[in-house]
N, C-alpha and C positions, 0 to 999 in steps of 0.2 A: 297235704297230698298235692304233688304236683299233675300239671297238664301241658302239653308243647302244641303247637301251633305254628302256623305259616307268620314270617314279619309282616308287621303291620306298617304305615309312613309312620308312626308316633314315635316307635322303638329305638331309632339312633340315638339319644341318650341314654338310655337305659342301658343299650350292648353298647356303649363304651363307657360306660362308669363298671361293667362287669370287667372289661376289658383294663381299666387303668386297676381292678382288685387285684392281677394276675403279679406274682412274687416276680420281680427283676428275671430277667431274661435277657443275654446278648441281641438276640435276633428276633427281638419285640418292642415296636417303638412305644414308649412312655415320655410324657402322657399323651393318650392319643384323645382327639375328638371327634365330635361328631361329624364336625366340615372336612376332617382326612378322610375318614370313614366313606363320606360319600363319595369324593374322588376316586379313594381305589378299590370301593365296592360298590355301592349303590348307585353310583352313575355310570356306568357301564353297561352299555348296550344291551350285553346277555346277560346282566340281572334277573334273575328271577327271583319274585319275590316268595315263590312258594318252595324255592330250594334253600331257605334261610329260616329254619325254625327255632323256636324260640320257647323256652319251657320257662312257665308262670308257677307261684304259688303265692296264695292268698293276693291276688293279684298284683304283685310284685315278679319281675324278668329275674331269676337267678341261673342262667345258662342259655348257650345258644349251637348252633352247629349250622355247618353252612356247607352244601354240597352241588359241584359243578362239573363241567365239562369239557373239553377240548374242539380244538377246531379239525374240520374236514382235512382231505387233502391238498385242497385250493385254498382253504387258510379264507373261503368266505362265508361258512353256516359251521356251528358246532356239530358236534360228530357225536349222538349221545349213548353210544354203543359203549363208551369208556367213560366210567364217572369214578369222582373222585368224591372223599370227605375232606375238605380241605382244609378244614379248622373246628374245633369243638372246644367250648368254653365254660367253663361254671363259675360262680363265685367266689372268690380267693380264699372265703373262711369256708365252701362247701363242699368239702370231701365226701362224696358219693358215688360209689359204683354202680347205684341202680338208677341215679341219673343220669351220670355219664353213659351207660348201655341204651338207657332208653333215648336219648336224642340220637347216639349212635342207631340206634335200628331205625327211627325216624329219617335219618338223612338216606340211609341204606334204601328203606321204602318209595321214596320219593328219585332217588336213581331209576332203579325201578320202576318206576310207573312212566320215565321218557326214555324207557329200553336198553337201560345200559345190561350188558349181559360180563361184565367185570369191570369191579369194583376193588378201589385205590384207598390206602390212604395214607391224605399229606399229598399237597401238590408238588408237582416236579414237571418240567417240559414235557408234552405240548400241554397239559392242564395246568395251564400258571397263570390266566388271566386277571387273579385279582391279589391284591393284599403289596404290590409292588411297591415298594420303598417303607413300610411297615412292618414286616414280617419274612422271617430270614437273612437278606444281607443282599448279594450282586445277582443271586436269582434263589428263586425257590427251591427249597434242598428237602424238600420233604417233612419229616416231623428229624427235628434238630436233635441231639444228643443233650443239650443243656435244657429240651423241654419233654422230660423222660414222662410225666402224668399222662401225655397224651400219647407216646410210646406203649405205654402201657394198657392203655385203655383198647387200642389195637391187636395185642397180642392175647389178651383175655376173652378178644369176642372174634378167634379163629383168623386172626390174620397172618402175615405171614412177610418177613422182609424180604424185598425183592431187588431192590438197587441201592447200594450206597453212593454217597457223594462224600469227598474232603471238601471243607470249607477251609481255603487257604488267606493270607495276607502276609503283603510285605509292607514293612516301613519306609518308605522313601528318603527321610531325611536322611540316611548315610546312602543311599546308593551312589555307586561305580557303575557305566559301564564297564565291559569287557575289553580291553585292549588286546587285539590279537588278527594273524594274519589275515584272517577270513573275513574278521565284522571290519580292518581298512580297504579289503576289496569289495565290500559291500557297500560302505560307503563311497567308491567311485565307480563304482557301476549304477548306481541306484539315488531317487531321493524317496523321502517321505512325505506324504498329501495326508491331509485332513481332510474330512466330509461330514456332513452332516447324512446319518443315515435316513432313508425314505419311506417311510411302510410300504413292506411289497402287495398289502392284501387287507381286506378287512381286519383279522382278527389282530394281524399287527398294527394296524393302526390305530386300535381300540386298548391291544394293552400298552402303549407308546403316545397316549392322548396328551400324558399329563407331563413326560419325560422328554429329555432329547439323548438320543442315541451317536457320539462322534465317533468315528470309524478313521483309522489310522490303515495308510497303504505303504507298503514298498511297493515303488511304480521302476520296471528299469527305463533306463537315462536313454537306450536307443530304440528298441522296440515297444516302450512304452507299455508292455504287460506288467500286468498286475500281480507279482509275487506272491506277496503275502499279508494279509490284513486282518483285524483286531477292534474289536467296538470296547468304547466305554460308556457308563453314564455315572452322574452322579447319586450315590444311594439316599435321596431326601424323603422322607426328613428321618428315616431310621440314623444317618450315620450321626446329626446334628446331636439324638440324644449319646453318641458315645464321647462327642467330644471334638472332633476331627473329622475333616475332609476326608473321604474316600470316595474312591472312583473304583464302581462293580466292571470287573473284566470279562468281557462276553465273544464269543463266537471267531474265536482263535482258528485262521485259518492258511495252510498253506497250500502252496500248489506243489500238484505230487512231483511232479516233474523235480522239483528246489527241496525236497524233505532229506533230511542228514546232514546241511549243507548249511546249518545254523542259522540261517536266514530268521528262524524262529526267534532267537535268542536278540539277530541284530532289530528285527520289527519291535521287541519289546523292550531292548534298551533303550532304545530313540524317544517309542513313546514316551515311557515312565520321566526318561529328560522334557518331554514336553510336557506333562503333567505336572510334573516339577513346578513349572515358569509358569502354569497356571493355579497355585497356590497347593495343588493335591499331595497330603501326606500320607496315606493309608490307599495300596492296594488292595482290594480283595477279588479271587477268584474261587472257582469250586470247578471240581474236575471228580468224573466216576474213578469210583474208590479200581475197578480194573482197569483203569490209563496209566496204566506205566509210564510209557513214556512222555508223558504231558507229565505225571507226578515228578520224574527224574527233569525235565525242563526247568519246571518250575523250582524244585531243590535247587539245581544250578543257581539261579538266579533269587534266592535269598529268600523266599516264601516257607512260609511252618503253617502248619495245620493248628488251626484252634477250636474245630466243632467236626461233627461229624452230623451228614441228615440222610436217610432211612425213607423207602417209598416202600408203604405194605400194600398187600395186597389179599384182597380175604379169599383164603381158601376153601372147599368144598361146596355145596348146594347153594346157593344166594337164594 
């Protein structure tokens, strides 16, 4: 008979040897340890240790579940009005529904008791604080298409899909820019800056402790405004187990003023040229499954969907 409980310090061996049972997964780094583990969970500020339970038998860890929170609107105290189940785990040979439900209603409990009044699961923006270059790929998509167990364990205890995401990638080593009237008057109207991104706020700077963030502009050439800009980071050490360099594509931006006017297409050729010259062969980005027009961008420009991730949410009485 099993029993769950709060993480204990001892436990980070024990949830990543459950963690390295878990059958191949695209957007699940193997093998992981315990010293990743603490990076992108356990050292983190808003850790809590009583949001990470852990179900024993014979006093052996065979599953875990971990449930968190997003940040305020100042992005400086979590906001625990919205909680999330953000991962639930059992041992790779232990198929069990009445384990999986019961660490599920354990994590559910424990939202509850720091007032969350709706409840998620699978993290997705703004509850993506932990598991970053681990789990999922250039940001948090939810619970993934390629890890359907934990989809499922969702939809049997009244949840309910609430937002999709495409998990897109392109292969770099044959890109072309674009040759055309628009992107050679962009390029003499305009150049491209690099930066290093800055945490504008606690919470980002807490899930960005361990990462760097470079931010790509179109600046124009006489007014000096900022057109259009685009972050990247490198997805470590998830991308390292697929084999290849990839750089997660984040926070795609125009100004409305410049939107229709492909400016989009010219910020992202430049980059990916630059990326290029810094060894990167694999983009990846993810876009909500209703963006059209970001899906049809990104079509242009040579990107296929390889995964799909799903943010549930439990419906009726909590």
């Amino acid at each position: 008979m099993f029993s769950i409980r709060p993480f204990r310090n001892g436990d980070p061996p024990a949830l990543a040897e459950i963690w390295r049972s878990q059958p191949p997964q695209r957007g699940l780094l193997q093998p992981i340890t315990s010293d990743i583990l603490e990076i992108c969970v356990y050292g983190k500020a808003f850790f809590d240790p009583a949001g990470l339970l852990v179900a024993e038998e014979d006093g052996a860890a065979i599953g875990f579940v971990h449930a968190g929170f997003g940040p305020d609107e100042d992005g400086n105290a979590l906001d625990t009005s919205l909680g999330a189940t953000l991962l639930l785990m059992t041992r790779g040979d232990r198929h069990d529904a009445a384990l999986e439900d019961a660490l599920l209603a354990a994590s559910e409990a424990y939202l509850r008791s720091r007032g969350a009044t709706v409840l998620y699961g699978g993290g997705m923006h703004p509850i993506d604080g932990f598991y970053r270059g681990v789990l999922g790929g250039s940001e948090t998509p939810g619970v993934l298409d390629s890890t359907p167990r934990l989809a499922d364990i969702f939809l049997r205890n009244n949840y309910q899909v609430c937002s999709e995401v495409r998990v897109l990638q392109r292969d770099l080593a044959g890109f072309r820019a674009p040759v055309t009237r628009e992107q050679r008057q962009w390029r003499r109207d305009t150049e491209l800056r690099m930066t290093t991104a800055v945490p504008g706020d606690w919470w980002e700077a807490q899930r960005w402790a361990h990462d760097e963030l470079s931010e790509y502009h179109v600046v124009h050439r006489t007014s000096q405004q900022v057109l259009a800009s685009v972050g990247f980071w490198d997805i470590e050490p998830l991308a390292t187990s697929w084999g290849i360099r990839t750089a997660g594509m984040l926070n795609l931006y125009v100004d409305p003023s410049q939107r229709r006017l492909q400016i989009a297409t010219y910020l992202l050729s430049e980059s990916f040229r630059e990326l290029q010259r810094r060894g990167v062969v694999m983009v990846e980005a993810q876009v909500m499954a209703e963006n059209a027009a970001a899906l049809a961008l990104y079509s242009k420009l040579g990107f296929t969907t390889i995964d799909t991730g799903r943010l549930f949410r439990r419906e009726g009485n909590l």
